[in-house]
LUMLUMMAR-586276 format. One record per residue: residue in one letter; x, z, y of N, C-alpha, C, O in turn. Coordinates in steps of 0.1 Angstrom, whole numbers, plus 5000, padded with zeros to 4 digits. Example, Ala and Ser with C-alpha at 12.3 -4.5 7.8 and 13.67 -1.06 7.14 Angstrom:
<pts>
 rest n_px n_pz n_py ca_px ca_pz ca_py c_px c_pz c_py o_px o_pz o_py
    a 5132 5078 4943  5123  5078  4955 5132 5078 4967 5142 5085 4967
    s 5128 5071 4978  5137  5071  4989 5129 5079 5000 5134 5080 5011
</pts>
This chain:
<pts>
 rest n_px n_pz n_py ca_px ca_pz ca_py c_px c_pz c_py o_px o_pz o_py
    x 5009 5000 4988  5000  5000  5000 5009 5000 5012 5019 5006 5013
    x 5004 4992 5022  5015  4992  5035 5013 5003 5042 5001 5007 5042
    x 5022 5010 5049  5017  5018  5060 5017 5012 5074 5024 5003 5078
    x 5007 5018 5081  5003  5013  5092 5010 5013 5101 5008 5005 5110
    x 5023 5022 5102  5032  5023  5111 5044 5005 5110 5050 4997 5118
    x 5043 5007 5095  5056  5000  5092 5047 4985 5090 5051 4975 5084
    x 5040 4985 5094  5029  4977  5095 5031 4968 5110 5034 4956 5111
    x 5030 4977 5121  5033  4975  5134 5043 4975 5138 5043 4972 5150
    x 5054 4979 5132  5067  4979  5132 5071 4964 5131 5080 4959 5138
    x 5065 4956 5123  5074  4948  5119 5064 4935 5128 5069 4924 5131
    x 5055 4937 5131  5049  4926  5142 5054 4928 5152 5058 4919 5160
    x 5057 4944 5155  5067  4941  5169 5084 4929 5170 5088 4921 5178
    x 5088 4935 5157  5104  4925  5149 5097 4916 5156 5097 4914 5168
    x 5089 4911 5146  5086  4894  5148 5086 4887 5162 5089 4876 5165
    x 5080 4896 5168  5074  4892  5180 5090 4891 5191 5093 4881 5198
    x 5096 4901 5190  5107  4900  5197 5118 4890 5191 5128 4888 5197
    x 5115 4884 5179  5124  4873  5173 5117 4860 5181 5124 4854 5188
    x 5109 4858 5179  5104  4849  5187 5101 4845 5199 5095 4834 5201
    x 5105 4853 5209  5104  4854  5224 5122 4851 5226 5127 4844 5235
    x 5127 4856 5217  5142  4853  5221 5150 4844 5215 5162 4842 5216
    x 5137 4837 5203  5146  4826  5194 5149 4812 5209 5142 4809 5218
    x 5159 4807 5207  5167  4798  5214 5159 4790 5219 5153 4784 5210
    x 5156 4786 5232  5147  4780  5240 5131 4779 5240 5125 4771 5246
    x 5126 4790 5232  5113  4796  5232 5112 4809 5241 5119 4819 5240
    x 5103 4807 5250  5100  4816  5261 5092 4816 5262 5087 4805 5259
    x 5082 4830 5267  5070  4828  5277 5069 4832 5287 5058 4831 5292
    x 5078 4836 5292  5084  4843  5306 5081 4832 5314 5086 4821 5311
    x 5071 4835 5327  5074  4829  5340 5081 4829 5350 5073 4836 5356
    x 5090 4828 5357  5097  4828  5364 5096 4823 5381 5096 4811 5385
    x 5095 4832 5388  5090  4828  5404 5101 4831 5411 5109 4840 5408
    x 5102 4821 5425  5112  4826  5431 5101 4817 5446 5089 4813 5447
    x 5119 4820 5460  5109  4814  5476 5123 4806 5478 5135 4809 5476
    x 5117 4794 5485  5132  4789  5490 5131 4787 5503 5118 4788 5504
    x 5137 4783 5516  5135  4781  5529 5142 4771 5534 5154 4773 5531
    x 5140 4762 5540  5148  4755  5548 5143 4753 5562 5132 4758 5566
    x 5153 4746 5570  5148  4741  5581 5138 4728 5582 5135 4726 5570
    x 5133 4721 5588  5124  4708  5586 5134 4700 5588 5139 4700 5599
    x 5137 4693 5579  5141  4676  5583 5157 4678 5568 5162 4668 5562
    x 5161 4692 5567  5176  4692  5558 5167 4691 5545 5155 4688 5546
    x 5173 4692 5532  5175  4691  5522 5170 4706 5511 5175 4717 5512
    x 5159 4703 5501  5153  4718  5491 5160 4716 5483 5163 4704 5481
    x 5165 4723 5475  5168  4725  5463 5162 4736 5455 5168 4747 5455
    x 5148 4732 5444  5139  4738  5438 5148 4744 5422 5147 4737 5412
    x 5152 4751 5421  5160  4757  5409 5147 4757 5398 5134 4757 5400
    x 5155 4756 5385  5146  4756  5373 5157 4754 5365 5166 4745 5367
    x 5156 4763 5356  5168  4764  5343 5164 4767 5332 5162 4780 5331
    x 5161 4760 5319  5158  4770  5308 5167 4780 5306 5179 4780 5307
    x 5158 4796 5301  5168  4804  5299 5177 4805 5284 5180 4817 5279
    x 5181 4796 5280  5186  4794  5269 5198 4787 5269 5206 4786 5260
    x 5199 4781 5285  5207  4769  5290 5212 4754 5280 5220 4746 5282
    x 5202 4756 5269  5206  4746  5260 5201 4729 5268 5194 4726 5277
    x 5211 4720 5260  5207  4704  5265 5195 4700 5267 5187 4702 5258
    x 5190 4694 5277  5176  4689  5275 5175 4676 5280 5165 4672 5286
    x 5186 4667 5280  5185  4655  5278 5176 4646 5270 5175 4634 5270
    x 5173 4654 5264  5161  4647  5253 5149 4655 5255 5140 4654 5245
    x 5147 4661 5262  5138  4668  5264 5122 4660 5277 5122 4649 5283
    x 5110 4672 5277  5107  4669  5285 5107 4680 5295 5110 4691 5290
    x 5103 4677 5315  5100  4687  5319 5091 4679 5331 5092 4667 5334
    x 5084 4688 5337  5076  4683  5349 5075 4688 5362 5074 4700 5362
    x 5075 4682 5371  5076  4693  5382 5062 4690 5391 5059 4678 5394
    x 5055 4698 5394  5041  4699  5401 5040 4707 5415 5044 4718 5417
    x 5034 4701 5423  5030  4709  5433 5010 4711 5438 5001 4703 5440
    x 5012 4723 5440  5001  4729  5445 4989 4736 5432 4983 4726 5429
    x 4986 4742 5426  4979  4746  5412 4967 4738 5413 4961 4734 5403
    x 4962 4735 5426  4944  4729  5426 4950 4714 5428 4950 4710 5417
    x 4956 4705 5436  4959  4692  5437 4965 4685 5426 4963 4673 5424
    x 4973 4693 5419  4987  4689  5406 4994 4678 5409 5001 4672 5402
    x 4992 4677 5426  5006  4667  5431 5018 4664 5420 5022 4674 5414
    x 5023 4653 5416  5034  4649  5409 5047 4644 5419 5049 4634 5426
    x 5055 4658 5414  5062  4656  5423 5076 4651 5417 5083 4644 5425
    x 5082 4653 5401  5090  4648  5391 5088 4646 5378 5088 4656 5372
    x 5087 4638 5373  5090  4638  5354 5098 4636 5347 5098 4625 5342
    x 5107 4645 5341  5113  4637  5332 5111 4637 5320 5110 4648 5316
    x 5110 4623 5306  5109  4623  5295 5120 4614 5295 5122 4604 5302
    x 5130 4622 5282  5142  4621  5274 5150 4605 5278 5150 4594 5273
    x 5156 4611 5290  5160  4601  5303 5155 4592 5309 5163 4585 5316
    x 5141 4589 5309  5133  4585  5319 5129 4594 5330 5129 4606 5328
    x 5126 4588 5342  5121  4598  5350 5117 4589 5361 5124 4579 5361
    x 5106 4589 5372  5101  4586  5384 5114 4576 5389 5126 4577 5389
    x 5107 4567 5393  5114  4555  5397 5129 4553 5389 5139 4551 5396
    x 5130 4553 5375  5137  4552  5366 5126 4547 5354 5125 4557 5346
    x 5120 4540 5350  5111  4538  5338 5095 4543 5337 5086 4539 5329
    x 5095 4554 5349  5083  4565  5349 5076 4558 5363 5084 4553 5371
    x 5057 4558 5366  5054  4556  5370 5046 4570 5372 5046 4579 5365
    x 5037 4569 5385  5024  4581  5388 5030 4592 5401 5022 4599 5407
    x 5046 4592 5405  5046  4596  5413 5036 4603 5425 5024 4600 5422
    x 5036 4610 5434  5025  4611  5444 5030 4607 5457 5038 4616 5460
    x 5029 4598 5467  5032  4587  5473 5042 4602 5484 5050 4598 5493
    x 5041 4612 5483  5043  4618  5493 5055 4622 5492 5061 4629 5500
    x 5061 4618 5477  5073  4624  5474 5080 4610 5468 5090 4609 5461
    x 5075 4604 5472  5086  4587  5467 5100 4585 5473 5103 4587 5484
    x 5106 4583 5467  5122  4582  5467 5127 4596 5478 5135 4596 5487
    x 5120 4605 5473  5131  4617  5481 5132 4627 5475 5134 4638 5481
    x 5132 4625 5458  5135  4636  5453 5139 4632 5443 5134 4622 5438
    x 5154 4643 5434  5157  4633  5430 5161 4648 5421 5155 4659 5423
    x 5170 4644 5411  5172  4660  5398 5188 4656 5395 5193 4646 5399
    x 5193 4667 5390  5210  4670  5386 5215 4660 5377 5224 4668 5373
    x 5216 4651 5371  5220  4643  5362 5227 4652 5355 5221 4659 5346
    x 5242 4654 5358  5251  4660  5349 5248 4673 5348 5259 4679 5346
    x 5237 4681 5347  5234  4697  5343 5220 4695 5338 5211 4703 5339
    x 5220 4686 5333  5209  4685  5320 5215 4691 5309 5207 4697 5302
    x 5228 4690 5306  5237  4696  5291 5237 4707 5296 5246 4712 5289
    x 5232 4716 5306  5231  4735  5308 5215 4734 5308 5209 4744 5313
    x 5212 4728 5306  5196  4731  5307 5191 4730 5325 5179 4735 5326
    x 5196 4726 5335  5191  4728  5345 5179 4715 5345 5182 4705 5339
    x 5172 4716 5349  5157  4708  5358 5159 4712 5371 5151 4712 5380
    x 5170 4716 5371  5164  4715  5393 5161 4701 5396 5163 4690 5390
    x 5155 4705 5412  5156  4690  5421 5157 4693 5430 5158 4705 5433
    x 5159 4679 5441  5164  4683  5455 5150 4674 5459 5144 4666 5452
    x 5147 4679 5471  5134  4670  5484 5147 4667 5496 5156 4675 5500
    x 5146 4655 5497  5153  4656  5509 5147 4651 5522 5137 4643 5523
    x 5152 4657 5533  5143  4658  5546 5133 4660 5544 5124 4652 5542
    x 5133 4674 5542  5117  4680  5542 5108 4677 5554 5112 4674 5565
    x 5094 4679 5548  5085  4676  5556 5078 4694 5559 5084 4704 5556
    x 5063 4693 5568  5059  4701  5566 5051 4700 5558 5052 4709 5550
    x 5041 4690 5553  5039  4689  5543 5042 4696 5529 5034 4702 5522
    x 5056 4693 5527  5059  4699  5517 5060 4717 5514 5061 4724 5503
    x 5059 4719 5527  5050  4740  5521 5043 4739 5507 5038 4729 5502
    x 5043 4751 5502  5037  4753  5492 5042 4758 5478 5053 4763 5476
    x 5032 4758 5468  5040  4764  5452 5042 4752 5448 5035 4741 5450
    x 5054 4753 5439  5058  4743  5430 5060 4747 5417 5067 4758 5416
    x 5055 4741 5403  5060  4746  5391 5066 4737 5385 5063 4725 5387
    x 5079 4743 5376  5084  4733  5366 5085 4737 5352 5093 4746 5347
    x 5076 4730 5345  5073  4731  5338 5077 4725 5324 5075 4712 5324
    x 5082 4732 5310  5088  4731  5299 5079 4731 5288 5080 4740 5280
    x 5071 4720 5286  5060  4722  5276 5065 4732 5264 5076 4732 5258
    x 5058 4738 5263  5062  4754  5250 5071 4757 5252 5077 4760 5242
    x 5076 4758 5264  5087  4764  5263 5083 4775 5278 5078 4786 5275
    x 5085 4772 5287  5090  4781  5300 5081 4772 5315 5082 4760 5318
    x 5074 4782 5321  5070  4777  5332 5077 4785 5348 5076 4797 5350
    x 5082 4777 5358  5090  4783  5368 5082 4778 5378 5078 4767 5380
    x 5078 4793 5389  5073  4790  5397 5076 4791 5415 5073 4803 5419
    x 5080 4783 5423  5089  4784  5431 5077 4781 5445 5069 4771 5445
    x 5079 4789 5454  5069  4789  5469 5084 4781 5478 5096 4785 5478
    x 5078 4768 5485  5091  4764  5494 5086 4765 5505 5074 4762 5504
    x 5089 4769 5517  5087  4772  5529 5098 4764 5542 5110 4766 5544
    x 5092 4757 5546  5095  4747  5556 5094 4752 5567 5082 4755 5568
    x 5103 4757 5581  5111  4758  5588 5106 4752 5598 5116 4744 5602
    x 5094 4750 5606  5089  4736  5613 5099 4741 5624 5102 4753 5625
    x 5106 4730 5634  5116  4729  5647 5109 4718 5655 5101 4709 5651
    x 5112 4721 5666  5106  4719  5679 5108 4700 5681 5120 4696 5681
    x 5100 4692 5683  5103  4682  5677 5091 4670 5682 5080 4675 5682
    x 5092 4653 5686  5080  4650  5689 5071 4645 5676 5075 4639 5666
    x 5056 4651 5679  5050  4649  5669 5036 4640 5673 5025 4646 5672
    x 5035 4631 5675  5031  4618  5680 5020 4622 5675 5011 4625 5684
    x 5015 4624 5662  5002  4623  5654 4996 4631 5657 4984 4629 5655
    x 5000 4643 5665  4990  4654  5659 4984 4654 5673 4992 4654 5683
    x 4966 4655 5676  4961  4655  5686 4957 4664 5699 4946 4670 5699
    x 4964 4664 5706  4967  4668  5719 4976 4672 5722 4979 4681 5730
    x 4986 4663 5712  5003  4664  5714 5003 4657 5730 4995 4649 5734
    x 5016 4663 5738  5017  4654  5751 5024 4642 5752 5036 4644 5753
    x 5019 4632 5752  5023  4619  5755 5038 4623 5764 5039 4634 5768
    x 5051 4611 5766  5057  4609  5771 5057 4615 5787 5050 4605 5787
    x 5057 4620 5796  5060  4625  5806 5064 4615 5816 5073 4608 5811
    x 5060 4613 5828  5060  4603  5836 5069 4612 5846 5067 4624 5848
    x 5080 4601 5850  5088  4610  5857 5090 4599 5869 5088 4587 5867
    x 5093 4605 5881  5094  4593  5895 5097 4602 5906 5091 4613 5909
    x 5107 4595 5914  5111  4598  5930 5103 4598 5944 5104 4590 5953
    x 5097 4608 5943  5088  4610  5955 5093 4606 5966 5086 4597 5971
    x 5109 4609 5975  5113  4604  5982 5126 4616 5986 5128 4625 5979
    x 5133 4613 5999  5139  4620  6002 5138 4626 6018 5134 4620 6027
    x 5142 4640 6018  5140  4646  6029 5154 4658 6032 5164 4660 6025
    x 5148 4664 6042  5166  4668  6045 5167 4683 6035 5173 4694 6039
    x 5162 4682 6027  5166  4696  6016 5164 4685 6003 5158 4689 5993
    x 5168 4673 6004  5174  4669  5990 5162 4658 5987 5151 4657 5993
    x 5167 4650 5973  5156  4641  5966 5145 4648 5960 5147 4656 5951
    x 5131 4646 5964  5121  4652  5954 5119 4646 5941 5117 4634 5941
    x 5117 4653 5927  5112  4644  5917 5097 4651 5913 5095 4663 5913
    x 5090 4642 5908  5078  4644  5902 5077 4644 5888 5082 4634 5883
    x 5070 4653 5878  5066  4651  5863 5054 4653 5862 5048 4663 5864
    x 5049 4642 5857  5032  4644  5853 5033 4642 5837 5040 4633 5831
    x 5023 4653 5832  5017  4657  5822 5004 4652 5821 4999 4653 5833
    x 4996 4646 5813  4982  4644  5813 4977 4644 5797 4984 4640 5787
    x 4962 4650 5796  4954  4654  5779 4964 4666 5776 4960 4669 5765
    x 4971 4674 5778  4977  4680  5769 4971 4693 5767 4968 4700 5776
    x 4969 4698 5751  4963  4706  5746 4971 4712 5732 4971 4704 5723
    x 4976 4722 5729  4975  4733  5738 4981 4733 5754 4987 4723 5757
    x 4979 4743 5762  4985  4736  5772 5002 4741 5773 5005 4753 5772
    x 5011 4731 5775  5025  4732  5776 5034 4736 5790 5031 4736 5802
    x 5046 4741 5783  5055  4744  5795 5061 4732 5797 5062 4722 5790
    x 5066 4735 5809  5067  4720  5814 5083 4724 5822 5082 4736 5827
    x 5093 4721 5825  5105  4724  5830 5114 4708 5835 5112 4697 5830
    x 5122 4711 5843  5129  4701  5849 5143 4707 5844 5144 4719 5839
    x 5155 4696 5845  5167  4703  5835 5176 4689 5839 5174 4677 5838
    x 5189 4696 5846  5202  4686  5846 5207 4678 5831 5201 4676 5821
    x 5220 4674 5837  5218  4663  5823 5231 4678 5814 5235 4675 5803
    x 5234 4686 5818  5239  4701  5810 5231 4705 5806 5233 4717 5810
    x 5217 4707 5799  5204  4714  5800 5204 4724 5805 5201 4734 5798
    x 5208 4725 5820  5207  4738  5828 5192 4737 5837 5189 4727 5843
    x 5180 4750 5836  5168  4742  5838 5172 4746 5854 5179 4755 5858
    x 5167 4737 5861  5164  4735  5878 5153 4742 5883 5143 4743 5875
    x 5153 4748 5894  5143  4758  5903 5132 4746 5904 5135 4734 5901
    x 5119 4748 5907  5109  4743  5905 5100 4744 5913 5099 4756 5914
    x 5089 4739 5924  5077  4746  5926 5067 4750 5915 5071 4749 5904
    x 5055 4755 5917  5044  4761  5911 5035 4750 5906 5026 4744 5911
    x 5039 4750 5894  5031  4737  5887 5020 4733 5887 5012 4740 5881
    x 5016 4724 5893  4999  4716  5900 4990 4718 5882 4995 4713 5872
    x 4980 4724 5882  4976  4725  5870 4959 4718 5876 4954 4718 5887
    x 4954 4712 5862  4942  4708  5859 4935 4711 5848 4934 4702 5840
    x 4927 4724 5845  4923  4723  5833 4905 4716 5829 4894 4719 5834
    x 4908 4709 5820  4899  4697  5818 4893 4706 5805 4896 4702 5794
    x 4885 4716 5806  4879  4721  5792 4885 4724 5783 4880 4726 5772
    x 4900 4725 5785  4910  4729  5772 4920 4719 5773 4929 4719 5765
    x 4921 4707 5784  4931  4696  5782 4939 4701 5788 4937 4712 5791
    x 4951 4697 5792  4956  4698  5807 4965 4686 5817 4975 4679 5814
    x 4959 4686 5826  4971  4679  5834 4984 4684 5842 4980 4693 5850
    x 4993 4683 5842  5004  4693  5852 5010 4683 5857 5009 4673 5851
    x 5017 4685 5871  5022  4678  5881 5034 4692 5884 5033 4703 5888
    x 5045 4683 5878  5056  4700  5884 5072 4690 5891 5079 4682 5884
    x 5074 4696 5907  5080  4691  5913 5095 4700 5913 5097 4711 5909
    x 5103 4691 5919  5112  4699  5920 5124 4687 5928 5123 4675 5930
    x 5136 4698 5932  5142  4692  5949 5157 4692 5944 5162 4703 5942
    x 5166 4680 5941  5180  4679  5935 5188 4676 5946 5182 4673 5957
    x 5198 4676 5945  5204  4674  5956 5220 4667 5954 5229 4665 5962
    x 5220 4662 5937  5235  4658  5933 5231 4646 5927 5220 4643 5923
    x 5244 4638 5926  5236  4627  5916 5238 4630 5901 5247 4637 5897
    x 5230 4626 5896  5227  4629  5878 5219 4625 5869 5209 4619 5874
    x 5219 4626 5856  5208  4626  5851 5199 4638 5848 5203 4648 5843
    x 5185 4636 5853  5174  4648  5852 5162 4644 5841 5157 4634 5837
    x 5160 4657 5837  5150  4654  5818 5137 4666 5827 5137 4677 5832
    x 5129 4656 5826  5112  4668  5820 5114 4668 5808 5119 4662 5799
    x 5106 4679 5809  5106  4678  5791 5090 4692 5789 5088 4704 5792
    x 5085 4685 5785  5067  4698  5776 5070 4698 5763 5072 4690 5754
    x 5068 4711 5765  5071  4722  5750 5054 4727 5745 5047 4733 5754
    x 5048 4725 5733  5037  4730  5729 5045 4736 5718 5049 4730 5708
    x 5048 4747 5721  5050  4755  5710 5040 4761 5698 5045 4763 5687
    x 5031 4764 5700  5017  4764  5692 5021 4749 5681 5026 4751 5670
    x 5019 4740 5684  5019  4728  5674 5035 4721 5674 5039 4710 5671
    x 5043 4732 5679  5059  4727  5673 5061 4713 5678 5066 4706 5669
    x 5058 4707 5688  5057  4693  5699 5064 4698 5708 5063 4710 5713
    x 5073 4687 5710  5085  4685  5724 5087 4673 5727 5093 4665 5719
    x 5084 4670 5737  5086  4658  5746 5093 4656 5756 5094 4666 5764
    x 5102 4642 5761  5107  4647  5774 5114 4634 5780 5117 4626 5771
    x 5117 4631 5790  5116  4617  5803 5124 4622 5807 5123 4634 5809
    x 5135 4614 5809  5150  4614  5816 5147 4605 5829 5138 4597 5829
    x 5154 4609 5840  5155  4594  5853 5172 4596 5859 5177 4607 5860
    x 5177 4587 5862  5186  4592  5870 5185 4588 5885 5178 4580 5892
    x 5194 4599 5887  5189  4597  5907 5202 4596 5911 5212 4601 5906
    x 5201 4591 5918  5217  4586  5927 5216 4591 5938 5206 4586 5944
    x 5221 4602 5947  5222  4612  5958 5233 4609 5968 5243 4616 5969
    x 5231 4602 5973  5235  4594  5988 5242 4612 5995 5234 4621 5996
    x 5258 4612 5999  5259  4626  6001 5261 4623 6018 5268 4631 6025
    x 5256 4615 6024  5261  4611  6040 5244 4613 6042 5241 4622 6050
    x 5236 4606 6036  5222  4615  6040 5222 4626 6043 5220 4629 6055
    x 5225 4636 6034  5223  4650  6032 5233 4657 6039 5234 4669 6035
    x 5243 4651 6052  5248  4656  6058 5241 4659 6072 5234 4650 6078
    x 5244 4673 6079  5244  4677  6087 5243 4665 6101 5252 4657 6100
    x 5238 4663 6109  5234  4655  6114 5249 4656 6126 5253 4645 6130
    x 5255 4664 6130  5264  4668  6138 5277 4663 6133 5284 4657 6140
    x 5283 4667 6117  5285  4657  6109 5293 4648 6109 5305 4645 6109
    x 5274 4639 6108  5278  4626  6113 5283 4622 6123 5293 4614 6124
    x 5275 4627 6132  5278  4625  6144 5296 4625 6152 5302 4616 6158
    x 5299 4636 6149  5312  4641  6152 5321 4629 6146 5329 4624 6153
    x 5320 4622 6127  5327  4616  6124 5322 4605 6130 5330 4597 6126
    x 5317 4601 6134  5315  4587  6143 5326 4584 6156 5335 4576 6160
    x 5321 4596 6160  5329  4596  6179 5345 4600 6174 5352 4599 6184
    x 5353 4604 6163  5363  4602  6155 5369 4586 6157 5379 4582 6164
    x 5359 4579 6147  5360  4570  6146 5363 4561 6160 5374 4558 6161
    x 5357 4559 6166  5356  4555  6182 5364 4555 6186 5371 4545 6188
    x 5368 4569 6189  5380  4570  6197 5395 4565 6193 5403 4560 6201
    x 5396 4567 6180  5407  4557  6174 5407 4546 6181 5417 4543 6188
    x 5396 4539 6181  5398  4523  6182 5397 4520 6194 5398 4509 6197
    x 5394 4532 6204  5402  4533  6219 5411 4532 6221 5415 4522 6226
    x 5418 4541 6217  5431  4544  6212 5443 4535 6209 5455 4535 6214
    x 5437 4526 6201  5445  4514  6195 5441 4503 6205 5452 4498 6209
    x 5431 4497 6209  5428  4488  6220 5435 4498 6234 5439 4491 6244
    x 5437 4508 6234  5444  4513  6252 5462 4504 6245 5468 4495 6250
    x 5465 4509 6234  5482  4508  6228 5481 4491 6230 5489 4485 6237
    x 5470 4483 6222  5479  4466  6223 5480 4464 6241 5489 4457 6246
    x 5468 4471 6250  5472  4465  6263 5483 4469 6268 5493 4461 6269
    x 5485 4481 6270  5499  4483  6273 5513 4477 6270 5523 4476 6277
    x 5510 4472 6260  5521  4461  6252 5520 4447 6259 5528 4438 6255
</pts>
């Protein structure tokens, strides 16, 4: 008759023989990775057995409710190598380790991440091991043309000149959320400003923001929506005439300079 101890004893054996026999697992495995937007992921996935899987299969998925396909490989086929079904959003920018297939690795790389690409990712080892990896994209300040009530280009123009220097103008127009708006040398040192002409159009905005230079250079507007990670920005160069901007006395004085020389030299040929 068995006893019931040695009974459960030995389903336990078993059970731990088989969780640890060589590339059979049921362990999931999660990890977070981070980049900035636009550099390079690298999604880790390794059987823990590190055995060859060159002949093997594995899959890499994103999102649990979408099942985006984001890699496949069967026993050296894989996405744009023999394999077809890709998900158009990951076409040619992801790619897996070639030579660390014989350690068991499945990683891949995304390159120039999107934002888009946030989210969970699994890679998955039919009966064998599923790895579950959250990537987190890094959005940077950047123009984002698509998204709406991003601000259009910035209109930048030479109001005119007066005796405290050239005026320039930057107009903003639609922009939502509404943005900072700054004038800035060609060092991005930002420039003193007046009080920015605002229009709010029910949530749009228009801004008109002036400002008074006085050197020649190049000068950038530039609107920041930081809310939707949008940056835009209009260069002009101004060429600053420095005999304008001189003192009128100055001038003056170097004129009657001049003059008098040429007294001077017309008194010396008569004499001669």
């Amino acid at each position: 008759m068995w006893d019931l101890h040695t009974t459960t004893d030995m389903k336990l054996l078993l059970l731990v023989c088989l969780l640890t026999w060589p590339g059979i697992t049921s362990a999931e495995e999660t990890g977070f990775v981070t980049v900035a937007e636009g550099d390079d992921a690298v999604l880790p996935c390794s059987l823990s057995s590190k055995e060859n899987i060159q002949q093997m299969i594995f899959d890499w998925k994103k999102d649990e409710e979408k099942q985006k396909q984001v890699f496949y490989y069967v026993k050296g086929k894989y996405y744009n190598y023999g394999l077809t079904g890709q998900d158009q959003q990951f076409i040619g920018r992801v790619s897996h380790f070639q030579d660390e297939l014989k350690f068991g690795n499945a990683s891949i790389k995304i390159r120039n991440t999107e934002l888009a690409d946030n989210g969970s990712y699994t890679c998955i080892f039919p009966e064998k091991q599923n790895s579950h990896i959250t990537l987190y994209v890094v959005p940077e300040l950047k123009v984002r043309p698509n998204i709406s009530g991003a601000v259009l280009k910035p209109w930048v123009t030479i109001l005119g000149v007066t005796e405290d220097g050239t005026q320039l103008e930057c107009e903003v127009k639609r922009a939502s959320p509404k943005p900072d708006v700054i004038w800035q040398d060609h060092a991005g040192n930002t420039i003193p400003s007046q009080k920015p002409q605002m229009t709010d159009r029910g949530g749009s905005y228009d801004i008109i923001l002036l400002t008074t230079v006085t050197k020649t250079d190049n000068y950038t507007c530039t609107a920041t929506q930081k809310e939707i990670k949008h940056r835009v920005s209009a260069k002009i160069y101004v060429p600053v005439n420095v005999s304008d901007s001189s003192p009128p006395w100055i001038t003056g004085g170097f004129l009657c300079t001049i003059l008098l020389l040429v007294l001077a030299q017309c008194c010396v040929c008569i004499s001669n």
